[in-house]
ZAPA-787293 format. One record per residue (C-alpha): residue in three letters; x, y, z; residue number from 1. Coordinates in Angstrom, 3 decimals. Layout:
<recs>
tordo_u_v_w_voti
Ala_X_Y_Z_NUM
...
</recs>
This chain:
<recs>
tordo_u_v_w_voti
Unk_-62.039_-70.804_2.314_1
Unk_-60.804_-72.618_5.471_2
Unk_-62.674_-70.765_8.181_3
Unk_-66.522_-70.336_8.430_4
Unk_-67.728_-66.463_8.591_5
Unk_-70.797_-65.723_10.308_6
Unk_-71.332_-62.579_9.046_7
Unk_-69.834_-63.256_5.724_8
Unk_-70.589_-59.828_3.560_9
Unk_-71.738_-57.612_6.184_10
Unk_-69.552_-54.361_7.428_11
Unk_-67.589_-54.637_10.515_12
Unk_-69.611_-51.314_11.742_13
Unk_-72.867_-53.802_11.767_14
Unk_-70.784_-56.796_13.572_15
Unk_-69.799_-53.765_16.468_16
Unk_-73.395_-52.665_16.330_17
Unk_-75.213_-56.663_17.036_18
Unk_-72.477_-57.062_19.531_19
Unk_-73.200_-53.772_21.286_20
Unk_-76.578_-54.159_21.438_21
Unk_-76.389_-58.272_23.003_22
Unk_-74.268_-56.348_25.246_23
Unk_-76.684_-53.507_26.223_24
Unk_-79.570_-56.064_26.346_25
Unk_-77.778_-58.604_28.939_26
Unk_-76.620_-55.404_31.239_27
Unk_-80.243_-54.100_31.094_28
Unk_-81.647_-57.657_32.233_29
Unk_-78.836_-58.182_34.905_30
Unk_-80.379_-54.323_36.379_31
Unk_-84.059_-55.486_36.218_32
Unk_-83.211_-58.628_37.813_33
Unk_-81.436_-56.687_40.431_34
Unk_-84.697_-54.241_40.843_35
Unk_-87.354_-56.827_41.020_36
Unk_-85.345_-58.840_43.853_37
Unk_-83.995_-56.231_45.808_38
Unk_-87.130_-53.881_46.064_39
Unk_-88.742_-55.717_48.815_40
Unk_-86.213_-57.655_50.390_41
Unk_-87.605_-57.919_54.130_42
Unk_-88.241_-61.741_55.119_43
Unk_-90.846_-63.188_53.384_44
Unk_-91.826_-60.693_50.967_45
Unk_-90.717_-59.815_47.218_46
Unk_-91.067_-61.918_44.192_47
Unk_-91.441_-64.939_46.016_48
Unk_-93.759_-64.647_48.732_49
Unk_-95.818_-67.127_47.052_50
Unk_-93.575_-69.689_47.798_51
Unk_-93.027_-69.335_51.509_52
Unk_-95.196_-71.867_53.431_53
Unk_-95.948_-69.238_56.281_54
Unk_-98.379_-71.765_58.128_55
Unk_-96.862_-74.363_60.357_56
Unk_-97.781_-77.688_61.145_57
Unk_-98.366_-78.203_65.361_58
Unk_-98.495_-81.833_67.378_59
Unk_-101.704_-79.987_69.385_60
Unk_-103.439_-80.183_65.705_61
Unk_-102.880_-83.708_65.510_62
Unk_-99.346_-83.525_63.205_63
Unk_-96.207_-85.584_64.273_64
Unk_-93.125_-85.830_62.595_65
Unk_-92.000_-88.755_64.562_66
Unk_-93.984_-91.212_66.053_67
Unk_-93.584_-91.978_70.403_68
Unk_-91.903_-95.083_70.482_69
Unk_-90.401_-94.254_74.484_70
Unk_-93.160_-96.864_75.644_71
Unk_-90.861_-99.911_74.336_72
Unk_-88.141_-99.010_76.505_73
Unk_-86.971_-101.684_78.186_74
Unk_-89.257_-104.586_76.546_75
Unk_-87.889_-107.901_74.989_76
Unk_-88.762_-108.592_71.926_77
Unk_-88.295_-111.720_68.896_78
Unk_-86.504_-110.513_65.676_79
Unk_-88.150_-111.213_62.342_80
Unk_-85.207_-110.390_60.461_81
Unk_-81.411_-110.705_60.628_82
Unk_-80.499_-107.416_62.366_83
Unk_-77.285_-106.198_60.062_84
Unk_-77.323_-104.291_62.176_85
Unk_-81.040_-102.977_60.818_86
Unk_-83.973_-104.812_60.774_87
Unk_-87.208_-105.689_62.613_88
Unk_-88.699_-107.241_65.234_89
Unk_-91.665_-108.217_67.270_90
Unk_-92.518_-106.284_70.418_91
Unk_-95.798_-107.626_72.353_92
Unk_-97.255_-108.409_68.332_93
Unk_-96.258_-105.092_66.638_94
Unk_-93.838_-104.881_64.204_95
Unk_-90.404_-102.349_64.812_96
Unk_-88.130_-101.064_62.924_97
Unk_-84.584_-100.978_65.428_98
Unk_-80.745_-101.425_65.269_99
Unk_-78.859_-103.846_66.729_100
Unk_-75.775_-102.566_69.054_101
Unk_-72.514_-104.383_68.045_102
Unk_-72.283_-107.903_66.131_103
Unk_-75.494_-108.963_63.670_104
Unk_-78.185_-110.827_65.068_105
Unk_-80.045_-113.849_63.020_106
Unk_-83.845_-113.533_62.786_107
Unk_-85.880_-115.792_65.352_108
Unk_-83.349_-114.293_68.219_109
Unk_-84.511_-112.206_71.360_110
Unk_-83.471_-108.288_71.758_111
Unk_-84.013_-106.126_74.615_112
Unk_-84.588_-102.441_73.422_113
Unk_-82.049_-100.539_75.467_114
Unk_-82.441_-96.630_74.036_115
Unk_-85.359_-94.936_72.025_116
Unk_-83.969_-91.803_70.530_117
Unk_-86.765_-90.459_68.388_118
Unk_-87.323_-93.088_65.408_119
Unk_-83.934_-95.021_66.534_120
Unk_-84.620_-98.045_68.330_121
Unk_-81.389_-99.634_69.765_122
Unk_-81.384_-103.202_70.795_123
Unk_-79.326_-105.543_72.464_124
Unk_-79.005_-109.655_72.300_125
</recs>
């Protein structure tokens, strides 16, 4: 016996039947699936509601996503690190994160920050 038979000593009318009914049983879930998702399908509403963060986080409550750093616009600072072209420096004693425009720039150097774009800090030698 070279092959292996599942249903070894069964009719073929079972086989049909077991097939039919894996058959019936996936078409039955696809249609339930369908029903449950599509029977309240305005935004927001449905199955997953419960999932939808519907509250929102404001800067007048005291949440920021980015923190103001326009105020070093224009400063000098020392750089801590080699800038490559990432690193950090020293602006007036408080540690920044910037990037250095054009070539690298060895630690113990002075930057001028040139352009504050949200949390990208852009220096020049």
């Amino acid at each position: 016996m070279s092959e292996v038979q599942i249903f070894s000593g069964t009719s073929s009318a079972v086989v049909l039947l077991t097939y039919g009914a894996m058959i019936c049983i996936a078409v039955l879930g696809i249609f339930i699936v369908l029903y449950i998702a599509g029977r309240n399908s305005k935004k927001n509403e449905g199955m997953l509601n419960d999932l939808v963060l519907e509250e929102r986080q404001q800067n007048r409550d005291g949440y920021t996503s980015v923190i103001d750093k326009s105020k070093f616009l224009g400063k000098t600072g020392v750089c801590v690190t080699d800038l490559r072209p990432a690193g950090t420096i020293t602006v007036e004693g408080e540690p920044l994160d910037v990037v250095a425009e054009g070539n690298f720039v060895k630690a113990g150097d002075t930057v001028k920050v040139i352009n504050v774009d949200g949390s990208r800090v852009l220096v020049r030698r």
